[in-house]
N, CA and C atoms as an extended XYZ file, in Angstrom:
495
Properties=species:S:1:pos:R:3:atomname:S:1:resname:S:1:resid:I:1 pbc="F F F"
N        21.448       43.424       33.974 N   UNK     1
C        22.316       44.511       33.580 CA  UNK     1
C        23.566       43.984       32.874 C   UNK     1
N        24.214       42.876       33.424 N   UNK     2
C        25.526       41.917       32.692 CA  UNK     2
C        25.105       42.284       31.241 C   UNK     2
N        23.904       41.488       31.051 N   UNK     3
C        23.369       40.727       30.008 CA  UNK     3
C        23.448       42.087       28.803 C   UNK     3
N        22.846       43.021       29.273 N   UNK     4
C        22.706       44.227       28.372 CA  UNK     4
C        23.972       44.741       27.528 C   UNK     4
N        25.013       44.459       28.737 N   UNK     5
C        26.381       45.148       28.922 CA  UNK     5
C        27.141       43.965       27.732 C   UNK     5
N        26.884       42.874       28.001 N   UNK     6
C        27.289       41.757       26.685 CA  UNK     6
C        26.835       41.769       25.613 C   UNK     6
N        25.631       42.232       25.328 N   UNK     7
C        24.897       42.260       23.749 CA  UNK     7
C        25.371       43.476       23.222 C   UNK     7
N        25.494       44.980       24.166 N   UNK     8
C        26.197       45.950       23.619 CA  UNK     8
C        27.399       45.796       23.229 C   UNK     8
N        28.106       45.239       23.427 N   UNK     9
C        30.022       45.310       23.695 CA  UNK     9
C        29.877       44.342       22.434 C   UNK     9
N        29.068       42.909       22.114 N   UNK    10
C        29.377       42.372       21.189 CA  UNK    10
C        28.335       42.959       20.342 C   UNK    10
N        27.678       43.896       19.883 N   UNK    11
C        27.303       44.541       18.875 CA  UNK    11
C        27.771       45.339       18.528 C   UNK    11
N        28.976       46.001       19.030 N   UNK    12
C        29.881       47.002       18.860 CA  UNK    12
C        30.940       46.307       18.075 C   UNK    12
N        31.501       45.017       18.698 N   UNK    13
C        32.397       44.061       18.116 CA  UNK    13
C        31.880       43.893       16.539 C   UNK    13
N        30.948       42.850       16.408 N   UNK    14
C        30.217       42.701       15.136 CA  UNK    14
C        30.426       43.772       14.395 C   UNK    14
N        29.893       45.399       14.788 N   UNK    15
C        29.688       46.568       13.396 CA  UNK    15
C        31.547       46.726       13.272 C   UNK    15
N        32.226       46.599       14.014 N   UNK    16
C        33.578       46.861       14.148 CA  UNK    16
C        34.110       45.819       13.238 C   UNK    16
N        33.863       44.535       13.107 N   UNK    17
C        34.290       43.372       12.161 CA  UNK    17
C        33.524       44.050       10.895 C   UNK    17
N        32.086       44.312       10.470 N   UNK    18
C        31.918       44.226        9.185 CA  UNK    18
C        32.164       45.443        8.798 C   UNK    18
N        32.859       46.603        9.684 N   UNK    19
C        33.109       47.322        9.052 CA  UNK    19
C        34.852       47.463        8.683 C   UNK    19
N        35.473       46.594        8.855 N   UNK    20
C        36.681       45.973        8.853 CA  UNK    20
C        36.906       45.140        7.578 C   UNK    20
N        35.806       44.429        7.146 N   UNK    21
C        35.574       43.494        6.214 CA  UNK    21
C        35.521       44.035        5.064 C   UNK    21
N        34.331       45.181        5.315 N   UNK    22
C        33.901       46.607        4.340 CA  UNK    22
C        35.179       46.937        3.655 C   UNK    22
N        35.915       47.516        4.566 N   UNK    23
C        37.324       48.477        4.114 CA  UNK    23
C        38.549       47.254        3.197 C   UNK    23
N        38.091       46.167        3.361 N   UNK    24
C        39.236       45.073        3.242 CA  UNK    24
C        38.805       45.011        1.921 C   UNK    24
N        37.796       44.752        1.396 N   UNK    25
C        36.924       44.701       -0.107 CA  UNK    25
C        36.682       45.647       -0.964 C   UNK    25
N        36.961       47.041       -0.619 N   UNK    26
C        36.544       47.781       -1.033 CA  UNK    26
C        38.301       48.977       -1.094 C   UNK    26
N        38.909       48.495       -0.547 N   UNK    27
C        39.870       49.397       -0.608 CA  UNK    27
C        41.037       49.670       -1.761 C   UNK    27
N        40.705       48.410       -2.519 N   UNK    28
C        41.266       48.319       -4.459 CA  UNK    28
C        40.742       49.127       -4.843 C   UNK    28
N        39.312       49.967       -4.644 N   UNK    29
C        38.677       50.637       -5.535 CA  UNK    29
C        39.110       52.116       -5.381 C   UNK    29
N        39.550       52.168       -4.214 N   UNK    30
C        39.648       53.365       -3.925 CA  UNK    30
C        41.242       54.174       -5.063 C   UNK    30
N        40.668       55.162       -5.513 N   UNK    31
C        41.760       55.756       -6.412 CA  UNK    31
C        43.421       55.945       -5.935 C   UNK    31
N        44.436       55.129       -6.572 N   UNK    32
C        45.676       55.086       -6.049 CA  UNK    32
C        46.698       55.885       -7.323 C   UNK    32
N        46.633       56.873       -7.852 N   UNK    33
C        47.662       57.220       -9.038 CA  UNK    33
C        49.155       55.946       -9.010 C   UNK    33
N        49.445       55.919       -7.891 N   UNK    34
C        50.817       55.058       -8.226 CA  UNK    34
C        50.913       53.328       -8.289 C   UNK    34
N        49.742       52.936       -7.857 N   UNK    35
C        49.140       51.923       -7.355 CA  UNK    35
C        48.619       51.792       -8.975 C   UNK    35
N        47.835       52.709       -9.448 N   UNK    36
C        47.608       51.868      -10.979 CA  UNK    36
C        48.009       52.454      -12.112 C   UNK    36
N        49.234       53.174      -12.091 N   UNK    37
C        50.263       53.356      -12.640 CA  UNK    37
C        51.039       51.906      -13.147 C   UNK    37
N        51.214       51.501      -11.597 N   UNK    38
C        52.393       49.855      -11.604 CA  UNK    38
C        50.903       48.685      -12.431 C   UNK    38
N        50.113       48.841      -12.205 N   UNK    39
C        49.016       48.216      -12.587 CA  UNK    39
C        48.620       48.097      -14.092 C   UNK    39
N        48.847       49.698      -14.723 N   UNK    40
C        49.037       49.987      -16.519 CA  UNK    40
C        50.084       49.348      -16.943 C   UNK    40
N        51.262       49.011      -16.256 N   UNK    41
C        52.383       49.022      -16.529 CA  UNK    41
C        52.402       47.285      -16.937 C   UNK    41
N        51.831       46.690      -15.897 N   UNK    42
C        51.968       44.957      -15.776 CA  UNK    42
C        51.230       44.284      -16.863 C   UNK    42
N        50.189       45.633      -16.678 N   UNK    43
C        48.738       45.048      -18.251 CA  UNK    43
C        49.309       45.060      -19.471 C   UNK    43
N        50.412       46.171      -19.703 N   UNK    44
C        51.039       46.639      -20.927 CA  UNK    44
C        52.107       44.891      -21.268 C   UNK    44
N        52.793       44.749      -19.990 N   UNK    45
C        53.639       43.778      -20.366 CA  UNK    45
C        52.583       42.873      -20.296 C   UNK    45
N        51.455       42.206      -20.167 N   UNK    46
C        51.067       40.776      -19.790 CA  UNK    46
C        50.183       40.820      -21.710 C   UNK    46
N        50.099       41.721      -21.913 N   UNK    47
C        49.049       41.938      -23.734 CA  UNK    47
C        50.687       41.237      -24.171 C   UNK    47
N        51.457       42.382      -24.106 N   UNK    48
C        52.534       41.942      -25.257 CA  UNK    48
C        53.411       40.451      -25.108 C   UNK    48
N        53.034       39.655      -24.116 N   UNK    49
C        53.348       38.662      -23.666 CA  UNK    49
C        52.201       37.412      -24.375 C   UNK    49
N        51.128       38.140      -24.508 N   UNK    50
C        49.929       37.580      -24.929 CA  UNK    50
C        49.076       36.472      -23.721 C   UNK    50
N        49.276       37.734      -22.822 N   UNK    51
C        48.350       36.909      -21.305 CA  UNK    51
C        47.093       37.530      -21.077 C   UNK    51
N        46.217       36.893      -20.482 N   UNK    52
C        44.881       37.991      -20.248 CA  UNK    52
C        44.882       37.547      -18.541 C   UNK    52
N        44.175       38.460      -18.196 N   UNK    53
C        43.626       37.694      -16.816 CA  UNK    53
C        43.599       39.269      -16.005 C   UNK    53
N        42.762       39.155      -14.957 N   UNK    54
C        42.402       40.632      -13.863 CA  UNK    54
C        43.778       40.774      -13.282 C   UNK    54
N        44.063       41.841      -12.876 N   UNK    55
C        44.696       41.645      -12.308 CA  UNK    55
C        44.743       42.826      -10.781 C   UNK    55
N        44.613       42.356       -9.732 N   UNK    56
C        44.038       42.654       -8.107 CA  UNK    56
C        45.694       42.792       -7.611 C   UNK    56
N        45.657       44.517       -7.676 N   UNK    57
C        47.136       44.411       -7.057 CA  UNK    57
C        46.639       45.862       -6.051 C   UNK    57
N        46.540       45.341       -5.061 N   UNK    58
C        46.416       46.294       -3.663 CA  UNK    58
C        48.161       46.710       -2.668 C   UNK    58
N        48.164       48.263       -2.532 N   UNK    59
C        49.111       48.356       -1.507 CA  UNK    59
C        48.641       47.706        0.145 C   UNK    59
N        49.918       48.052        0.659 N   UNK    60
C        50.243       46.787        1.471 CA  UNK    60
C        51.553       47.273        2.358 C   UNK    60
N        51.673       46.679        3.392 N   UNK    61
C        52.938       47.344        3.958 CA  UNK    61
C        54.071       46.255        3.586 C   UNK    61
N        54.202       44.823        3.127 N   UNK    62
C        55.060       44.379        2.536 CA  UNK    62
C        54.470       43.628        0.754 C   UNK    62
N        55.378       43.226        0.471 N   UNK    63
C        55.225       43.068       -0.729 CA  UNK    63
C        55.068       41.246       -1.289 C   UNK    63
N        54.015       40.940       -1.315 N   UNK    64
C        53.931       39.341       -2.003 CA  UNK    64
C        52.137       39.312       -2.597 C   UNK    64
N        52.316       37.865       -3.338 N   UNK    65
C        51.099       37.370       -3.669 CA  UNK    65
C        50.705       36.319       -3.320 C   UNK    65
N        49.240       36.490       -3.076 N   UNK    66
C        48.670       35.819       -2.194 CA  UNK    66
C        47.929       34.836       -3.383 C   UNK    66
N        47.870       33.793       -3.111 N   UNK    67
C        46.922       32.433       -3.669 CA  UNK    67
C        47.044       32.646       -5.133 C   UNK    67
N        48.093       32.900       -5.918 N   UNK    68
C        48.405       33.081       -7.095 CA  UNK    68
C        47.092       34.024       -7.597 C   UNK    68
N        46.339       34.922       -7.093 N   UNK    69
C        45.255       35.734       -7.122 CA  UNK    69
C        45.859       37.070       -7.128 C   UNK    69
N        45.837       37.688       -5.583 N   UNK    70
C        45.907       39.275       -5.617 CA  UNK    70
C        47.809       39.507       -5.006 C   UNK    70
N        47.725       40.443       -5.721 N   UNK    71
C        49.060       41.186       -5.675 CA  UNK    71
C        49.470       42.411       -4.201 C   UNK    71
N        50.156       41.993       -3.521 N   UNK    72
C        50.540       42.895       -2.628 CA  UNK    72
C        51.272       43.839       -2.904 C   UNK    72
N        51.432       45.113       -3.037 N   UNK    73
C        52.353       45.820       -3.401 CA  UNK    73
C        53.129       47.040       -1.884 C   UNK    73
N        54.367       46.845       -1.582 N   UNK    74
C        54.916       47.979       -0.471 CA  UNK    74
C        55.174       48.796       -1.065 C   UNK    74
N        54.808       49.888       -1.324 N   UNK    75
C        55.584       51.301       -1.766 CA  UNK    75
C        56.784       52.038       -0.943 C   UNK    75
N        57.230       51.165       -0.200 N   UNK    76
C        58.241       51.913        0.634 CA  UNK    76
C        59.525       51.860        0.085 C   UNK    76
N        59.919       51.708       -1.624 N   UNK    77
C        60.891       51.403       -1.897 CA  UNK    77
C        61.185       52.918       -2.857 C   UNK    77
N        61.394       53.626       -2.395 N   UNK    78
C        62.186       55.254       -2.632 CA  UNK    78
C        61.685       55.742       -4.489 C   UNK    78
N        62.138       54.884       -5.246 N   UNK    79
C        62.386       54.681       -6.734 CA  UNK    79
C        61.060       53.884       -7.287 C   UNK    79
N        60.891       53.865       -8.588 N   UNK    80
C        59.791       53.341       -9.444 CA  UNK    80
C        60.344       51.950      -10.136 C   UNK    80
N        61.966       52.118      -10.223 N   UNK    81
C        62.566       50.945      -11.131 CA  UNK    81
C        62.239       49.455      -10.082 C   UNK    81
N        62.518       50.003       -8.793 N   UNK    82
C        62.823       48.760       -7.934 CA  UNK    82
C        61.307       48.412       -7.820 C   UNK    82
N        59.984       49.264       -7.990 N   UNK    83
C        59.273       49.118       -7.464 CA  UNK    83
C        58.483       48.308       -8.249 C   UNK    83
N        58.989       48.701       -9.814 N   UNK    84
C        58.670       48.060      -10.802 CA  UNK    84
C        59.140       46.290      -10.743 C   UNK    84
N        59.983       46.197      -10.383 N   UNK    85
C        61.183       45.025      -10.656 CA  UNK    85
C        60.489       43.858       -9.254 C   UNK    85
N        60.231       44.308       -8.076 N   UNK    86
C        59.437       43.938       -7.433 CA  UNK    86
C        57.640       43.408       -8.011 C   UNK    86
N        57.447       44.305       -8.606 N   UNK    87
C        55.889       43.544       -8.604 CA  UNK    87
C        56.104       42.826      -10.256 C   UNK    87
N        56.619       43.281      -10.803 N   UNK    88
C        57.402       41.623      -12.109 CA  UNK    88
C        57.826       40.496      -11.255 C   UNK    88
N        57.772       40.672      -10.445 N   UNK    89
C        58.421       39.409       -9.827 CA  UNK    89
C        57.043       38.763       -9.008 C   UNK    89
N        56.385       39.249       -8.955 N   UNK    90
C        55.062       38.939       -8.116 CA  UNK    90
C        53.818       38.265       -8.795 C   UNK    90
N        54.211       39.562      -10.235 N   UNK    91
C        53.561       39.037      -11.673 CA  UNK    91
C        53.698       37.460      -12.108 C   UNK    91
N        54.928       36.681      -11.657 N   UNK    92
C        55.395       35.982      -12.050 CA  UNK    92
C        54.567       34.954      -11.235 C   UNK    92
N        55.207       35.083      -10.254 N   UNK    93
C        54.188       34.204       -9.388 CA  UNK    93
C        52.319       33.884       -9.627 C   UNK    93
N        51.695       35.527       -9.984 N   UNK    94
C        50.524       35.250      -10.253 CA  UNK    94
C        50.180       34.286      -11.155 C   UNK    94
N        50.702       34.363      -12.325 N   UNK    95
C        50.838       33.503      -13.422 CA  UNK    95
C        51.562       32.048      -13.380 C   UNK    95
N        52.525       32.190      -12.040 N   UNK    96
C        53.042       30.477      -12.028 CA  UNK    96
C        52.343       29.372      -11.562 C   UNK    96
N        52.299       28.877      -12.181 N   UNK    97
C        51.117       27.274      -12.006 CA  UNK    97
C        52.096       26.042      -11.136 C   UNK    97
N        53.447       26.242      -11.613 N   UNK    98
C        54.343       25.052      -10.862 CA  UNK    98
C        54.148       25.008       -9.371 C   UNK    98
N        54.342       23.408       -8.791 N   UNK    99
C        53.984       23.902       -7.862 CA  UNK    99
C        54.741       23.938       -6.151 C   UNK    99
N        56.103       24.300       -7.163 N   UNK   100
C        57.381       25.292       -6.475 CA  UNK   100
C        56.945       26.436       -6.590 C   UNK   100
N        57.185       27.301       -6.079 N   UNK   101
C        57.418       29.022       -5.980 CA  UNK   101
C        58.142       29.545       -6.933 C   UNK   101
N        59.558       28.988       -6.597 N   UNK   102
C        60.750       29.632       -8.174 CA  UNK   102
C        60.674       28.686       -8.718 C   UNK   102
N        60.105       27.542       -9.176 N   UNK   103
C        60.790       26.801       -9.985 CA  UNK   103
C        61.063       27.192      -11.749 C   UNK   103
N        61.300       26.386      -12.563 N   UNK   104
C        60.982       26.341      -13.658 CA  UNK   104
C        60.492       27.080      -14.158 C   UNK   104
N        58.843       26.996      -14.550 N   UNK   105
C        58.082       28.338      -14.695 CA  UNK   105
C        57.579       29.219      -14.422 C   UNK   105
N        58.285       29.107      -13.462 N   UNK   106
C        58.383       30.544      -12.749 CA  UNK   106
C        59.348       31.699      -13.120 C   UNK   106
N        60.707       30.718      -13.053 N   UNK   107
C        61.532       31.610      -13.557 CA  UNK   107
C        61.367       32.106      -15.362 C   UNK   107
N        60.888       31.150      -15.910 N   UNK   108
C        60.779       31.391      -17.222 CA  UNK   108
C        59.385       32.610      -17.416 C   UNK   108
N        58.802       32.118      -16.967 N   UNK   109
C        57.845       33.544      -16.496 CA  UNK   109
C        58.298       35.013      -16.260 C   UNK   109
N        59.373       34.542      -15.567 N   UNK   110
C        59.580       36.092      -15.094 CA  UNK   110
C        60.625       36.782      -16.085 C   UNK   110
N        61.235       35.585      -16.404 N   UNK   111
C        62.401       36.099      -17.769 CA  UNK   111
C        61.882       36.909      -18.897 C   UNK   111
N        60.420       36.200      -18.844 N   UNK   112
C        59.640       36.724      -20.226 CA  UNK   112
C        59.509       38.143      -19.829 C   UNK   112
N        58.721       38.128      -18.993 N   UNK   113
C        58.124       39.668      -18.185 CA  UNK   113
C        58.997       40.641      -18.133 C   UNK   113
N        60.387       40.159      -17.674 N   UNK   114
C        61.291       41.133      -17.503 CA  UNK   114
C        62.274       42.161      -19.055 C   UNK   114
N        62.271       40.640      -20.002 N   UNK   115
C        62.792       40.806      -21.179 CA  UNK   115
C        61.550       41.705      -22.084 C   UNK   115
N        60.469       41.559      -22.146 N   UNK   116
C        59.314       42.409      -22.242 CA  UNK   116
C        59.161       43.896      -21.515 C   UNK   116
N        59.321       43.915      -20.368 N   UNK   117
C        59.691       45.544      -19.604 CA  UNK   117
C        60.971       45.796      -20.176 C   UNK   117
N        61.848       45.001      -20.930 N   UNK   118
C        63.298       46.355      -21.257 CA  UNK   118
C        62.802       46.672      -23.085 C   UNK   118
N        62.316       45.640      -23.657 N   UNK   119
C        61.522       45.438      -25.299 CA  UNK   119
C        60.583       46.959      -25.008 C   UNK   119
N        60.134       47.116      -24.291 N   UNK   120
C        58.928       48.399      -23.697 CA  UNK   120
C        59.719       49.163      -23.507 C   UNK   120
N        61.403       49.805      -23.236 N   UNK   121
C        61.708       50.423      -22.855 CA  UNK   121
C        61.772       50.940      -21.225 C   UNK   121
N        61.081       49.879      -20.811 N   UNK   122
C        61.046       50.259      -19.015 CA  UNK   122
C        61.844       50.248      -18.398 C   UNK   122
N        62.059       51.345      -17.141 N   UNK   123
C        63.139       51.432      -16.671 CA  UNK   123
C        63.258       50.256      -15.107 C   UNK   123
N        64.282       49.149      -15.251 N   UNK   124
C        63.571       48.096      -14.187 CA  UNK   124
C        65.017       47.959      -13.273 C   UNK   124
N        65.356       48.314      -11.941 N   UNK   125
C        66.263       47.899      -11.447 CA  UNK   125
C        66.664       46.971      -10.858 C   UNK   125
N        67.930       46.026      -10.975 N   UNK   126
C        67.744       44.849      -10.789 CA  UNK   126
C        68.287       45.198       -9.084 C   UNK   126
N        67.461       43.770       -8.446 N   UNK   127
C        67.299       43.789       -6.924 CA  UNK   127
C        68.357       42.538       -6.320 C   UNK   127
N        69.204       42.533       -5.892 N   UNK   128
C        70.105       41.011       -5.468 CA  UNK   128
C        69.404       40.316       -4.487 C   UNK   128
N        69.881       38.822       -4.700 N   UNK   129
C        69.209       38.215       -4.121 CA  UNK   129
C        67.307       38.662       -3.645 C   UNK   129
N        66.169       38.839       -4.748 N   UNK   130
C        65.189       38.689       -4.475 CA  UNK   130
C        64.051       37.467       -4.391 C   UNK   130
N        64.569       36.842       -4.874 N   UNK   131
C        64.079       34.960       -4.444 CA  UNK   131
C        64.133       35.141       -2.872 C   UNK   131
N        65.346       35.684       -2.192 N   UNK   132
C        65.665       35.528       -0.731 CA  UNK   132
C        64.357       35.879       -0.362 C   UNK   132
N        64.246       37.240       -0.807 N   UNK   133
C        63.332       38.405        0.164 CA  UNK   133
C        62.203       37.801       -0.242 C   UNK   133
N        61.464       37.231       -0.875 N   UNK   134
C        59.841       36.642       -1.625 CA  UNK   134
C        59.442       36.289       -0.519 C   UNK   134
N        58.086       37.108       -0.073 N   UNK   135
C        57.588       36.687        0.949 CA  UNK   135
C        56.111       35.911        0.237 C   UNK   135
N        55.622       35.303       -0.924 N   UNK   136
C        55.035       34.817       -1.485 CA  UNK   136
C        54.148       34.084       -0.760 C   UNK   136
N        52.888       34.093       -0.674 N   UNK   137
C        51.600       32.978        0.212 CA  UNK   137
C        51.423       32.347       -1.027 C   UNK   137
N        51.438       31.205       -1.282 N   UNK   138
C        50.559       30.332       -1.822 CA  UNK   138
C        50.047       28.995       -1.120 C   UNK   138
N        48.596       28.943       -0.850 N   UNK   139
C        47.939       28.172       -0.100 CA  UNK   139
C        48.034       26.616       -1.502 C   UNK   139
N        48.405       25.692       -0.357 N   UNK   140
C        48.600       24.543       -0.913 CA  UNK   140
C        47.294       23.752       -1.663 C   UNK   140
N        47.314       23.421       -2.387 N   UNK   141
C        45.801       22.755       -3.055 CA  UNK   141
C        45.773       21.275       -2.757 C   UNK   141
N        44.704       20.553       -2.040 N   UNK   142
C        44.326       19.778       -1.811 CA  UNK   142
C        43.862       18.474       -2.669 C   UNK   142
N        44.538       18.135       -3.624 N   UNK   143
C        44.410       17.009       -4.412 CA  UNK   143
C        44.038       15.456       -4.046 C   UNK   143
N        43.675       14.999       -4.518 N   UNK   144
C        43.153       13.427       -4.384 CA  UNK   144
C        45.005       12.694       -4.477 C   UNK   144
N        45.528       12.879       -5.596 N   UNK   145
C        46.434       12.437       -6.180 CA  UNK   145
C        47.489       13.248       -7.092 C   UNK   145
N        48.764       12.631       -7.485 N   UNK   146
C        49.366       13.965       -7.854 CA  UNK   146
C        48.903       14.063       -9.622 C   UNK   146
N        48.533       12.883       -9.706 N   UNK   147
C        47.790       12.949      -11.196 CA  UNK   147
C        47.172       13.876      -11.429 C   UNK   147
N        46.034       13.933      -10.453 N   UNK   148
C        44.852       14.729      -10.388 CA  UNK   148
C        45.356       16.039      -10.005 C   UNK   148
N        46.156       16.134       -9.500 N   UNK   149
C        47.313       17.621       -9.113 CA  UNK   149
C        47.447       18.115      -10.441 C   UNK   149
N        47.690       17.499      -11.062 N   UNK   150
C        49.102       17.897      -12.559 CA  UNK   150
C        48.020       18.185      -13.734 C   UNK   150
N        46.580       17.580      -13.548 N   UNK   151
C        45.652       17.831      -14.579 CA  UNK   151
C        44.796       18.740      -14.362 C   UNK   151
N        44.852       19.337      -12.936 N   UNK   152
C        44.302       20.431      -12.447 CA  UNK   152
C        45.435       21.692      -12.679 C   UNK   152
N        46.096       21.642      -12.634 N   UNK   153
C        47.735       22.289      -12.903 CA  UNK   153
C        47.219       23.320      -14.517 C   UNK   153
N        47.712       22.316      -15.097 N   UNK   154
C        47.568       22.511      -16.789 CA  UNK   154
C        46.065       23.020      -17.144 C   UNK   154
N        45.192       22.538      -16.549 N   UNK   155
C        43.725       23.211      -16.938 CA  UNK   155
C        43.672       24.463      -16.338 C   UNK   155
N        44.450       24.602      -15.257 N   UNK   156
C        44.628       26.655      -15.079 CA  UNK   156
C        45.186       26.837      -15.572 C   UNK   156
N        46.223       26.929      -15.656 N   UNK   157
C        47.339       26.851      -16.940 CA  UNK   157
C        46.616       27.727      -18.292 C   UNK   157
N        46.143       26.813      -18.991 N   UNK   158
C        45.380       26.887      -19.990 CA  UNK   158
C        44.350       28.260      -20.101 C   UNK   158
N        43.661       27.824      -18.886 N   UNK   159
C        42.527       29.295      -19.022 CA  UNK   159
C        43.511       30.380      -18.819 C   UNK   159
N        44.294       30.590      -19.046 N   UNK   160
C        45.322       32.058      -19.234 CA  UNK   160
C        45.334       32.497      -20.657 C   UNK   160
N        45.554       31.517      -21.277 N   UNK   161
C        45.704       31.699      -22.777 CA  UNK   161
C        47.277       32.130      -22.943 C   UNK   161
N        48.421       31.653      -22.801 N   UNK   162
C        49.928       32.013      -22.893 CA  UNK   162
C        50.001       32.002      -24.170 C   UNK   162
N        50.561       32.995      -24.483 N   UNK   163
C        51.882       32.856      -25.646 CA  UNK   163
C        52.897       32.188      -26.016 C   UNK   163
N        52.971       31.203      -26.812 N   UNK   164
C        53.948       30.251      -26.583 CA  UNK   164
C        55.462       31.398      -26.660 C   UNK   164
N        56.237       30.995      -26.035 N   UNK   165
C        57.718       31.595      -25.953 CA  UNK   165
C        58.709       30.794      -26.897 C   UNK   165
């Protein structure tokens, strides 16, 4: 009777994980008006920047990017300017290859992006101190050497196709 009582409880567990997994993969797709609103908005600046690349920006209850990949977005910020000004800043990160967080091109990244949202006419409010607040994941990459770091660097880099500035 144990035995029964354990295969049920962890087959309940199991459909409870893949259906957890389900919702985790599938929940970008689901239709967000404001969610790909900010999404038209980043595509508009990343063409006129002359960037290509997907771009995976899911809400979220705080706001960062994960593995220079997908975009977290919090909507809990009242206004569209800040909300805007927030995921340019996230943008930045997606696209930063350095392998600081703010460094260098990062910031030059985001200068572009930002100077591009006012060239667009966008309305972007500036946020103080947001470097502070960057709750940014980027999982560290495992290199042989920093050679081999720096030539792996530039070959992502590259598959972006940048605009020279």
């Amino acid at each position: 009777m144990d035995l029964i009582l354990i295969i049920i409880l962890a087959s309940i567990v199991l459909l409870l994980l893949i259906a957890a997994l389900w919702w985790t993969a599938t929940i970008s797709f689901i239709p967000d008006p404001q969610r790909d609103s900010i999404k038209e908005t980043l595509e508009r600046i990343l063409t006129e920047c002359g960037y290509s690349g997907d771009l995976d920006i899911r809400r979220y209850s705080s706001t960062y990017t994960l593995d220079r990949k997908t975009i977290y977005l919090s909507f809990k910020d009242s206004d569209n300017e800040s909300l805007l000004r927030r995921a340019i800043h996230e943008l930045a990160h997606r696209f930063n290859r350095d392998s600081s967080e703010h460094g260098s091109m990062f910031q030059v990244l985001e200068e572009q992006f930002l100077d591009t949202a006012k060239k667009l006419k966008l309305q972007i409010k500036e946020i103080p101190n947001i470097n502070r607040d960057c709750l940014t994941l980027i999982r560290s990459f495992r290199e042989e050497s920093e050679e081999k770091a720096n030539e792996s660097r530039i070959k992502y880099s590259f598959s972006f196709n940048p605009k020279i500035i």
